[in-house]
Backbone as numpy.savetxt, mean C-alpha at the origin, in Angstrom:
# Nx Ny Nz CAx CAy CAz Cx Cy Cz
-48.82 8.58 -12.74 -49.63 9.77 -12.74 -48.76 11.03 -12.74
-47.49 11.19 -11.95 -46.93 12.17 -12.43 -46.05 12.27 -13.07
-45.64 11.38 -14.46 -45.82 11.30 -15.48 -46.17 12.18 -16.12
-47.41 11.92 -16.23 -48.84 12.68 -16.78 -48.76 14.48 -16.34
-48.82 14.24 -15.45 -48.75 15.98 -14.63 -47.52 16.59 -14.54
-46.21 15.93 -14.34 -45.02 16.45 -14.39 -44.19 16.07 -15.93
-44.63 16.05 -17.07 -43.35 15.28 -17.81 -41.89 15.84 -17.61
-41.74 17.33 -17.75 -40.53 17.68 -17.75 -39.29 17.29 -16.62
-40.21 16.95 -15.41 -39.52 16.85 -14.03 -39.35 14.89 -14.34
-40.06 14.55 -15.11 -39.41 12.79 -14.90 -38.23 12.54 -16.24
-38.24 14.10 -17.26 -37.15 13.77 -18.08 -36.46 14.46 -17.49
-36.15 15.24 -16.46 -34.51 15.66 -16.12 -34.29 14.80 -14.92
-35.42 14.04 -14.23 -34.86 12.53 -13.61 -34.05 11.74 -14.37
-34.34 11.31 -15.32 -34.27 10.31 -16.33 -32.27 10.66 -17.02
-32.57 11.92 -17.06 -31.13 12.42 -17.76 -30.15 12.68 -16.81
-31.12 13.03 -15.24 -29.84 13.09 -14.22 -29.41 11.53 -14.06
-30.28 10.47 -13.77 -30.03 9.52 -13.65 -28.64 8.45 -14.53
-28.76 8.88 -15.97 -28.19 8.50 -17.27 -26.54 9.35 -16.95
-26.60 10.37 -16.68 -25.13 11.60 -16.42 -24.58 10.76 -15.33
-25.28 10.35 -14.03 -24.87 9.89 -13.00 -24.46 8.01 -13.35
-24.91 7.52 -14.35 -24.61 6.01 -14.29 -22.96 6.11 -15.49
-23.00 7.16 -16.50 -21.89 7.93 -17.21 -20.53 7.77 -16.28
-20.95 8.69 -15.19 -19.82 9.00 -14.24 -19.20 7.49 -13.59
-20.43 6.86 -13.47 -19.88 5.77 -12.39 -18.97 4.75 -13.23
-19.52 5.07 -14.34 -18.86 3.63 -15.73 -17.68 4.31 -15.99
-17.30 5.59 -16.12 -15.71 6.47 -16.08 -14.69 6.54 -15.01
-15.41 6.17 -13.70 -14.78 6.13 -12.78 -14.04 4.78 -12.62
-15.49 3.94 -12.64 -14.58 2.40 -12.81 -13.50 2.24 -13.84
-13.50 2.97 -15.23 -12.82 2.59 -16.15 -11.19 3.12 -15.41
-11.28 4.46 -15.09 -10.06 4.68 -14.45 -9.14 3.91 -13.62
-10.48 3.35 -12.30 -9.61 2.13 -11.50 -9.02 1.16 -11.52
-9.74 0.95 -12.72 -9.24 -0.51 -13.89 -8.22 -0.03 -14.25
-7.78 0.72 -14.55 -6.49 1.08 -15.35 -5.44 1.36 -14.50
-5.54 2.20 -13.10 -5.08 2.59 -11.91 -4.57 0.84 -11.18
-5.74 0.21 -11.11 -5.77 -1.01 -10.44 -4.35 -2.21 -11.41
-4.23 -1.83 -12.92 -3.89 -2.62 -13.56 -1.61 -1.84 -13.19
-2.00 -0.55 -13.36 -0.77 -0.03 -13.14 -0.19 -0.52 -11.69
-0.86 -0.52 -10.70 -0.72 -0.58 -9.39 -0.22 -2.55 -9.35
-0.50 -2.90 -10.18 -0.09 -4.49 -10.42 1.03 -4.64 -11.11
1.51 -3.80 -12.05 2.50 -3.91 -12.26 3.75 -3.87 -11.90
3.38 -2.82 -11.05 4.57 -2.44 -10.17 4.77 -2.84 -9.10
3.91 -3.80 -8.25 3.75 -4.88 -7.77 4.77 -5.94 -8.22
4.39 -6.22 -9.39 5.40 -7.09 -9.98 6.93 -7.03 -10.25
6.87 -5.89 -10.62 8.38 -5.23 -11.45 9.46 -4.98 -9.60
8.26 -4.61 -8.63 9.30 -4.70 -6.97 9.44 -6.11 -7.23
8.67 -7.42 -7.23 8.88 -8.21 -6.46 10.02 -8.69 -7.52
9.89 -8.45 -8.76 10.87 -9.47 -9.39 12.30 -8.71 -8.91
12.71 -7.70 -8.61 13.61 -6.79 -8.34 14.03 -7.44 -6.48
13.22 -7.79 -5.71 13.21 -7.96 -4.41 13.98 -9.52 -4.82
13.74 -10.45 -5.90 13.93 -11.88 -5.81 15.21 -11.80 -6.43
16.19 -10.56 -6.86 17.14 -10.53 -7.52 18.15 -10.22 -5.96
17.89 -10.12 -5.02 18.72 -9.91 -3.48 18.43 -10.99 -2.71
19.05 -11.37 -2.33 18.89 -12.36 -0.74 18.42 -11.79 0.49
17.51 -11.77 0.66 17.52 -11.42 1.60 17.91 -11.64 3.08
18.04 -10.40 4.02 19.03 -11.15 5.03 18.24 -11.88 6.14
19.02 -12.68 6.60 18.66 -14.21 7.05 18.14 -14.31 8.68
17.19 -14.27 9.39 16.94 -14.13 10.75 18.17 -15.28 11.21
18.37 -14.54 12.79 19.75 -15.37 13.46 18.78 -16.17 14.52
17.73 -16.04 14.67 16.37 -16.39 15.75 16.03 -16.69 15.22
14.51 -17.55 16.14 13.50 -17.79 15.87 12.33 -16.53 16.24
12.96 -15.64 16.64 12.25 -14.29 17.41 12.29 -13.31 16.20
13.55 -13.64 15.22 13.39 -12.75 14.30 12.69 -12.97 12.87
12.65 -14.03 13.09 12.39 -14.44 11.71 10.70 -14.48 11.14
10.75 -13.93 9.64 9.31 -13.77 9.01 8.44 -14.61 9.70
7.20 -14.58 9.78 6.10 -15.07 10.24 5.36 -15.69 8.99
5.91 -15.55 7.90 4.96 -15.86 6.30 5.92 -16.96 5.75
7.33 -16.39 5.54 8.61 -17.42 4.69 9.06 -17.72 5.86
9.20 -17.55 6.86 9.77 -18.49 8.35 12.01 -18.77 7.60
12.25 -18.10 7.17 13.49 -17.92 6.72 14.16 -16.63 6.98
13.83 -15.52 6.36 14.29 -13.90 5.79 13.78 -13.27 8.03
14.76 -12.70 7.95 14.68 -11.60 9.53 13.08 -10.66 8.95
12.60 -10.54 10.02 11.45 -9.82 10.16 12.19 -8.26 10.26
11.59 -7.16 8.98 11.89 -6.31 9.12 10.99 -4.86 8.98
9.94 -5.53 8.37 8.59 -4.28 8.42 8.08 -4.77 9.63
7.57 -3.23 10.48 7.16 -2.60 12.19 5.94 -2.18 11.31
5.27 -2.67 11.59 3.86 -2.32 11.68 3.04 -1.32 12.88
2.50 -0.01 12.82 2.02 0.81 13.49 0.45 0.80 13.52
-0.37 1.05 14.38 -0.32 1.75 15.73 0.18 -0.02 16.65
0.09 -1.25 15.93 0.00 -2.63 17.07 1.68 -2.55 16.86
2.45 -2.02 16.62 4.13 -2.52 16.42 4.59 -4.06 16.27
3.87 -4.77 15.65 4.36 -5.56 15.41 5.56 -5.82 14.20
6.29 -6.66 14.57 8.00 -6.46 13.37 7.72 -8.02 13.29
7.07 -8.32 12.36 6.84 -9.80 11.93 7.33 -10.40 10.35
7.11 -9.52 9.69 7.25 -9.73 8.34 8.47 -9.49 7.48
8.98 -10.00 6.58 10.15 -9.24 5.85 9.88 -8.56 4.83
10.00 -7.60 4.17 10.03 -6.94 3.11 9.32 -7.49 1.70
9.92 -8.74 1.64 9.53 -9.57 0.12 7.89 -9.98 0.51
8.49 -10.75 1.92 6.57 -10.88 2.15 5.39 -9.88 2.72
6.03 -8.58 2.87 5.19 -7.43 3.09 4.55 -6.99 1.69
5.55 -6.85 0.76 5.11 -6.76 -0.95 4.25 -8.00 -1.30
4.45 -8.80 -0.70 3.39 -10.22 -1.42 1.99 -9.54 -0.39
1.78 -9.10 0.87 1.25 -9.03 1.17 0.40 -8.28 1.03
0.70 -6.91 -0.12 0.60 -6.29 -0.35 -0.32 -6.54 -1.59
0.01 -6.78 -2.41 -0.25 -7.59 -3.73 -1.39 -8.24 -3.69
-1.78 -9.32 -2.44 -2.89 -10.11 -2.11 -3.86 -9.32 -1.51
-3.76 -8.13 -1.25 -4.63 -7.12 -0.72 -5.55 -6.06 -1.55
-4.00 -5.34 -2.69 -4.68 -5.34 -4.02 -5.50 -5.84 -4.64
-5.11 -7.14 -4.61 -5.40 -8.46 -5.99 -7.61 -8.24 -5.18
-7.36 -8.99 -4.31 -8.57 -9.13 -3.46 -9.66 -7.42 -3.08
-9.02 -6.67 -3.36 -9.75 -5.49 -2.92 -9.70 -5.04 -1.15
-8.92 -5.29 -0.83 -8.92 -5.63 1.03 -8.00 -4.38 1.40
-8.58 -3.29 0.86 -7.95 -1.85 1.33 -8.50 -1.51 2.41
-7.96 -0.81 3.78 -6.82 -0.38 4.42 -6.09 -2.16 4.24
-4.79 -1.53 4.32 -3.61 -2.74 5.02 -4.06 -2.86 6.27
-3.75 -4.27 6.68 -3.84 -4.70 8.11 -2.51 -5.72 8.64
-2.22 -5.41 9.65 -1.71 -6.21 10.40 -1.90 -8.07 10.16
-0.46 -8.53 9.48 -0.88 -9.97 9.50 -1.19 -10.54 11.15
-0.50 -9.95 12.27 -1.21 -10.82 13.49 -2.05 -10.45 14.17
-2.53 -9.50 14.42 -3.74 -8.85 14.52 -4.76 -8.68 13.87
-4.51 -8.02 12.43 -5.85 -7.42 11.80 -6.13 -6.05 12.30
-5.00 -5.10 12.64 -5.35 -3.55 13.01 -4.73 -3.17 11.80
-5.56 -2.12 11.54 -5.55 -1.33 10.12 -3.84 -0.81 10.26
-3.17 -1.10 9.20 -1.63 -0.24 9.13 -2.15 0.70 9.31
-1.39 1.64 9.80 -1.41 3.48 9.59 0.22 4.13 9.41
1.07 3.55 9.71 2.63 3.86 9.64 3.44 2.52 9.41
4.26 2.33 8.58 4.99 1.27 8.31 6.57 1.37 9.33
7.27 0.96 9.42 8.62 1.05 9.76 9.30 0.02 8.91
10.98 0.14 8.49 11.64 -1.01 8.13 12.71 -0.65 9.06
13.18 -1.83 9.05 14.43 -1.91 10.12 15.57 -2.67 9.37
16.64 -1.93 8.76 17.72 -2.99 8.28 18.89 -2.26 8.51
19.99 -3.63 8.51 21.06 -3.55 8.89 21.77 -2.60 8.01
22.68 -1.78 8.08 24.07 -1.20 7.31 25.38 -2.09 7.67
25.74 -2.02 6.52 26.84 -3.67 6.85 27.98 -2.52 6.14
27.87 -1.29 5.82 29.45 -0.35 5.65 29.37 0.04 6.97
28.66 0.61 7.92 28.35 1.76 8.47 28.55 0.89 10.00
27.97 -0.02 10.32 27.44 -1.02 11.46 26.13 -0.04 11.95
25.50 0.57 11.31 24.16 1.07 11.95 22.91 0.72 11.49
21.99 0.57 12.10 20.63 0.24 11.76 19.77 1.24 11.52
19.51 1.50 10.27 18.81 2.23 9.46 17.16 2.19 10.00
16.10 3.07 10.06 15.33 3.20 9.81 14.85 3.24 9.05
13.72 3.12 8.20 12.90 3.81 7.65 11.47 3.86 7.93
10.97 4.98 8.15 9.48 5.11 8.56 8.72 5.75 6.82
7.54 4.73 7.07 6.36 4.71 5.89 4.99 5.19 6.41
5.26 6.65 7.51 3.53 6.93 7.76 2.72 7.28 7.23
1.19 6.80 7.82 0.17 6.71 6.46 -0.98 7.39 7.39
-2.02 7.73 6.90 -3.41 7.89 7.78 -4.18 7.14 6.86
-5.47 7.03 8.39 -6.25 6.22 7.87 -6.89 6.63 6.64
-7.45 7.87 6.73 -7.78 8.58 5.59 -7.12 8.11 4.47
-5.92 7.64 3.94 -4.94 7.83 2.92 -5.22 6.21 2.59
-4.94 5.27 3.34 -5.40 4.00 3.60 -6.60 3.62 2.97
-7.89 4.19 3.57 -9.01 4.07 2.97 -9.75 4.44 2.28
-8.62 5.41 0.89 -8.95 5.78 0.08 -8.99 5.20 -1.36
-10.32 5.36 -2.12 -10.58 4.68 -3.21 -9.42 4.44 -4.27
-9.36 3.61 -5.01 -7.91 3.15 -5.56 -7.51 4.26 -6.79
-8.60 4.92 -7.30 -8.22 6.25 -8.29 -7.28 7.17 -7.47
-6.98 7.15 -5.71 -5.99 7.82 -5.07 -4.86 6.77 -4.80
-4.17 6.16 -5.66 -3.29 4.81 -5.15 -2.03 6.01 -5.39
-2.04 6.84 -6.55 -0.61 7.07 -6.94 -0.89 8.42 -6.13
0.43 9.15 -5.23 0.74 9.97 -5.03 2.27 10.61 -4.39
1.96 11.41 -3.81 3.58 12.05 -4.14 4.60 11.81 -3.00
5.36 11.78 -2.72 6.48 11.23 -1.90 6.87 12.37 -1.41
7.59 12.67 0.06 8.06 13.91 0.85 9.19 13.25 1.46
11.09 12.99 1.43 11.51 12.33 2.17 12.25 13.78 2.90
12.19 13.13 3.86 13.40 14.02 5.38 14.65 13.70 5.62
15.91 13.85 5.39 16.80 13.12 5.57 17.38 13.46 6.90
17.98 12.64 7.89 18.10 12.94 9.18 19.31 11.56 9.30
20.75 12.03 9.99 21.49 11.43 10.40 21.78 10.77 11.79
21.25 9.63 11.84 22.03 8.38 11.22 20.28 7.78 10.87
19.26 8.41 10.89 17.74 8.37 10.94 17.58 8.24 9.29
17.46 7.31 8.57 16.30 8.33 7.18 15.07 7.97 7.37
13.96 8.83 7.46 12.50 8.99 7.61 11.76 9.16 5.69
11.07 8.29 5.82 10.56 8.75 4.09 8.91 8.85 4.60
8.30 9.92 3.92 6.62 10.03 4.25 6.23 10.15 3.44
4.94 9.77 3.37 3.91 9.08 1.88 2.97 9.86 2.38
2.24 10.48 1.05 0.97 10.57 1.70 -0.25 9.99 0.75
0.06 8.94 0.48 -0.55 7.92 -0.39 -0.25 6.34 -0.13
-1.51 5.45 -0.41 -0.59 3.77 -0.18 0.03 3.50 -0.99
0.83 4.33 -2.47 1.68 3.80 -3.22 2.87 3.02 -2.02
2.98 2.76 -1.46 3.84 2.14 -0.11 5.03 1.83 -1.68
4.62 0.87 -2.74 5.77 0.51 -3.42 6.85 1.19 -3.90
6.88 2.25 -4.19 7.92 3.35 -4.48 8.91 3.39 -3.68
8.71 3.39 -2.45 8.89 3.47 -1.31 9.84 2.04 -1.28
9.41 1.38 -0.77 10.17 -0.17 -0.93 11.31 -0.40 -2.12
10.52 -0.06 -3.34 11.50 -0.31 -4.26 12.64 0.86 -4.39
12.53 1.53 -4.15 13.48 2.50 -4.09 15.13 2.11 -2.77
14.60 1.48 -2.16 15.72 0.68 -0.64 15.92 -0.52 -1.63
15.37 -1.33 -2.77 16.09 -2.47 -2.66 17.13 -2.86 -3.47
17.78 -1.88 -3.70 18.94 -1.93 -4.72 20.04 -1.98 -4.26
């Protein structure tokens, strides 16, 4: 019936409706493409990560929780857990992508990442390097058309601090594993 009494008001329904299903089919197309880049480079770290050895836990306290071999060296924030190594933080990473399972979480917990840490040795220097990867949740639980963004590093002696303000986390990684 209002139809009948309104036509003009059910054709600019009709056309808002059509503009708005437009947008949603452009948006996906982007993520698809975002989602497909974000896999690649996924790939191109890990094959780059499998070209190093990684170094070897001297414990059973240190060692990965995933490959039970490689020293646990990503600190996971706000739960601090240091469970994982690097190669299997990127796999972990990857399976999170792959699956859609954005924010990162904690493999022993399940608390949303919000700051990464790595911890590795300097074998010129004898010092143990930092690196901090902080994130907010905001940044975390943002739709994957925000995956790529820009990098801010701080350099601080004997400290290096690198800050993201995006989950490209891989840049980040691949950039230490050379």
């Amino acid at each position: 019936l209002d139809v009948l009494v309104f036509p003009g008001k059910f054709l600019l329904d009709k056309i808002a409706g059509l503009k708005k299903q437009q947008q949603e089919q452009s948006r996906r197309k982007v993520t698809e493409r975002e989602l497909a880049n974000l896999h690649h480079k996924i790939d191109k770290l890990l094959v780059r990560l499998e070209e190093h050895e990684p170094e070897q836990a001297q414990s059973q306290d240190e060692e990965c929780a995933i490959c039970i071999s490689a020293k646990a060296t990503m600190q996971t924030f706000p739960c601090g857990h240091k469970v994982v190594c690097r190669r299997c933080f990127v796999k972990t990473i990857q399976m999170a992508v792959s699956q859609r399972l954005l924010p990162l979480r904690c493999v022993m917990c399940r608390a949303k990442i919000l700051k990464l840490k790595q911890l590795t040795s300097n074998h010129k220097h004898g010092v143990t390097l930092r690196e901090e990867f902080p994130t907010s949740a905001r940044v975390l639980n943002s739709p994957c058309s925000k995956i790529q963004g820009n990098v801010y590093r701080t350099l601080n002696r004997p400290v290096r601090k690198l800050y993201i303000d995006s989950p490209d986390i891989l840049n980040q990684l691949a950039s230490h594993s050379r």
